[in-house]
C-alpha positions in Angstrom: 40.5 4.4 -20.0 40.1 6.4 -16.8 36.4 8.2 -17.6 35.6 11.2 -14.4 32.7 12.4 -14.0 32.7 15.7 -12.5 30.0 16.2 -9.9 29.0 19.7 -9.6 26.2 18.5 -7.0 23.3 18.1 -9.2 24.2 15.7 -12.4 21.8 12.4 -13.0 25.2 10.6 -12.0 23.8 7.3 -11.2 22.1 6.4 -14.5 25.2 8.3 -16.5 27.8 6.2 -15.0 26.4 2.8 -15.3 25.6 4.0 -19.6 29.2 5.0 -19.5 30.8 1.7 -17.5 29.1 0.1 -20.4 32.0 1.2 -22.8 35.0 -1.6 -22.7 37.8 -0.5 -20.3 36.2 2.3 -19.1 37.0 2.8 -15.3 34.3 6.1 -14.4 35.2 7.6 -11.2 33.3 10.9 -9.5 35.1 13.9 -8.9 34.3 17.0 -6.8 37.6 19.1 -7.3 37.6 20.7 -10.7 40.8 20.7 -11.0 41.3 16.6 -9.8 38.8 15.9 -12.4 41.3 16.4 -14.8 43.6 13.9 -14.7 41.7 11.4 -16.6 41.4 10.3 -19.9 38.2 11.6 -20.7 36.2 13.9 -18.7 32.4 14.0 -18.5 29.9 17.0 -17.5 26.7 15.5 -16.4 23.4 16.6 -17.0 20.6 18.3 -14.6 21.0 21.3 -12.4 21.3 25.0 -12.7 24.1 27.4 -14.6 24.8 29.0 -11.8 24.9 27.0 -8.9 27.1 24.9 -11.6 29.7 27.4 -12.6 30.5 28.1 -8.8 31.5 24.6 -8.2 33.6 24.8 -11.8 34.9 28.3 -11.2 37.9 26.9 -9.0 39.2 25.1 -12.2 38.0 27.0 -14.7 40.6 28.2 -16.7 42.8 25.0 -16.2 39.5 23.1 -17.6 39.4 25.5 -20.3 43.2 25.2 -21.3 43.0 21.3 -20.9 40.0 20.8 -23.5 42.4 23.3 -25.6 45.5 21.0 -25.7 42.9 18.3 -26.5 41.5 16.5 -23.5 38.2 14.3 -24.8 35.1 15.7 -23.0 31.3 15.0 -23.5 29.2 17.9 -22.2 25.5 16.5 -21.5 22.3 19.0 -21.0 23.8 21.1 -18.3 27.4 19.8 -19.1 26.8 20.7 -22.8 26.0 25.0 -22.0 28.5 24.8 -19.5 30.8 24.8 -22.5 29.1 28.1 -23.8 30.0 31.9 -22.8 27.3 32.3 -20.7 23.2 31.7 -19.9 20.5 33.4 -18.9 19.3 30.7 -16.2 22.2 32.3 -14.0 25.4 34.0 -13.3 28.4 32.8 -14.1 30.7 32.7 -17.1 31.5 29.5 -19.3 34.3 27.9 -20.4 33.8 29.5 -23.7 35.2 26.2 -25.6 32.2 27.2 -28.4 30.9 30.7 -28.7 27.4 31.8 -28.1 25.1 31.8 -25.0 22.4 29.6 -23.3 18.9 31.2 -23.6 15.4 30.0 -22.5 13.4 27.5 -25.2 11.1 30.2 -27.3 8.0 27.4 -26.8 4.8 27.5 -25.3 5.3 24.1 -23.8 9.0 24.6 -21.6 10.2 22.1 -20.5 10.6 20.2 -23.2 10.2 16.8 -21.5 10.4 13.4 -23.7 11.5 12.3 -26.8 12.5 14.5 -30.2 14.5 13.7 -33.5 17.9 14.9 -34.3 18.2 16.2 -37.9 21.6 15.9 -40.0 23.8 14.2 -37.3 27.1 14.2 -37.9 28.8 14.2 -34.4 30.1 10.2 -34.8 31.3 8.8 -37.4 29.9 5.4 -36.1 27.0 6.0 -34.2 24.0 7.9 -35.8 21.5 10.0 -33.6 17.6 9.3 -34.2 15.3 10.0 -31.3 16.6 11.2 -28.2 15.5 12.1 -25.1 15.3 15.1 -23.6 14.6 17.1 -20.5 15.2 20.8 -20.5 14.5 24.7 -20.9 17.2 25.8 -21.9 19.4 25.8 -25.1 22.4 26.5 -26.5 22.5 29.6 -29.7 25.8 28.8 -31.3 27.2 31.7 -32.9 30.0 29.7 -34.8 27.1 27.3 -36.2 29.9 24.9 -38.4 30.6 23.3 -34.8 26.7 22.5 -34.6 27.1 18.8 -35.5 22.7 17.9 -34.8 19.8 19.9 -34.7 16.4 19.3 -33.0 13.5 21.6 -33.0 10.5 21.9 -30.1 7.5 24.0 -31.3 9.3 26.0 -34.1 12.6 26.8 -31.5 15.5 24.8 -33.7 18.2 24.7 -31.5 21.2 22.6 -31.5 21.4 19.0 -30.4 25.1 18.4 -30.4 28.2 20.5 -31.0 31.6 19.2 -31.8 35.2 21.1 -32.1 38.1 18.3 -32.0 37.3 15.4 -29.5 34.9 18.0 -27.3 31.6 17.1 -27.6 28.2 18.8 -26.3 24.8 17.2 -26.3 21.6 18.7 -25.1 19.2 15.5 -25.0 20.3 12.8 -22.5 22.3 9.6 -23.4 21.6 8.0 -20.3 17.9 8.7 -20.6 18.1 7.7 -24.5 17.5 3.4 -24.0 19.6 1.6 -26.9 20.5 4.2 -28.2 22.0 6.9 -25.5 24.5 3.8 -24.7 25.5 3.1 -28.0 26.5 6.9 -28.6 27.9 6.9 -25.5 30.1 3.7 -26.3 31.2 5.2 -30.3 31.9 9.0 -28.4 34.5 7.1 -25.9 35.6 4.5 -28.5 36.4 7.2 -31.1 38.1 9.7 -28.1 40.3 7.0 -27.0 41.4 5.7 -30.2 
């Protein structure tokens, strides 16, 4: 199972690409060209950076990325990678991929970032892995408009805000898997397990 990780010139790649070697017969490889990235069999957006600066390394491939997670192409969006799949954000310019409606705005807390560990309530984004307490490391968060994608929700100081999305095999996580011990790997492991099968 070919697994790319597309490097927009920010992600937390390191850490992310050992959790998802961990999976068996996943080969991760890094990609720079949007549109290289995808020819693979599952196709990762990393966490950590800015909209923005994100989006203009993605615009080149944008609607081929768009049109490939369309026909079906597995793809786990984490933090960063996870709004990237929105319409837009107010960190920065740029327009998403739109895969699920709604737009990125800034956490409503008195503490931002949020920085550490939080629950998910009512996961349902594997059937075989279950979310508990995650950890996360962000400002920003995603306000789904179609809210029967939202798949987890986690809330920081009264914001509720979705933890993870899910429309076919796409899937969008705001916490950090890599950053999540136990278990970050073993939802990393289920999400490719349950993609490839």
């Amino acid at each position: 199972m070919r697994v790319t990780l597309f490097d927009y010139g920010a992600g937390n790649l390191h850490s992310l690409a050992k959790s998802l070697a961990t999976a068996p017969g996943a080969e991760v490889r890094v990609q720079e060209d949007p549109l290289r990235a995808l020819d693979t069999d599952v196709l990762v957006l990393p966490g950590v950076g800015a909209f923005g600066a994100a989006m203009a390394r993605l615009e080149p491939g944008r609607d081929a990325m768009r049109a490939a997670l369309e026909r079906g192409l597995p793809c786990l969006g984490i933090c960063l990678g996870m709004q990237l799949l929105f319409e837009g954000s107010d960190e920065g310019d740029g327009v998403g991929l739109g895969y699920f409606q709604g737009r990125v705005t800034r956490l409503t807390a008195r503490r931002v970032p949020e920085m550490g560990w939080n629950q998910v309530d009512d996961d349902r984004t594997l059937s075989s892995a279950r979310l508990g307490t995650v950890y996360y490391a962000h400002s920003y968060v995603c306000r789904a408009t179609e809210t029967s994608w939202v798949t987890g929700w986690t809330t920081h100081e009264g914001d509720r805000f979705p933890a993870a999305v899910r429309r076919g095999n796409v899937v969008g996580v705001q916490f950090h898997p890599e950053k999540s011990s136990s278990a970050g790997v073993r939802f990393v492991q289920a999400f490719l397990q349950e993609v490839s099968s």
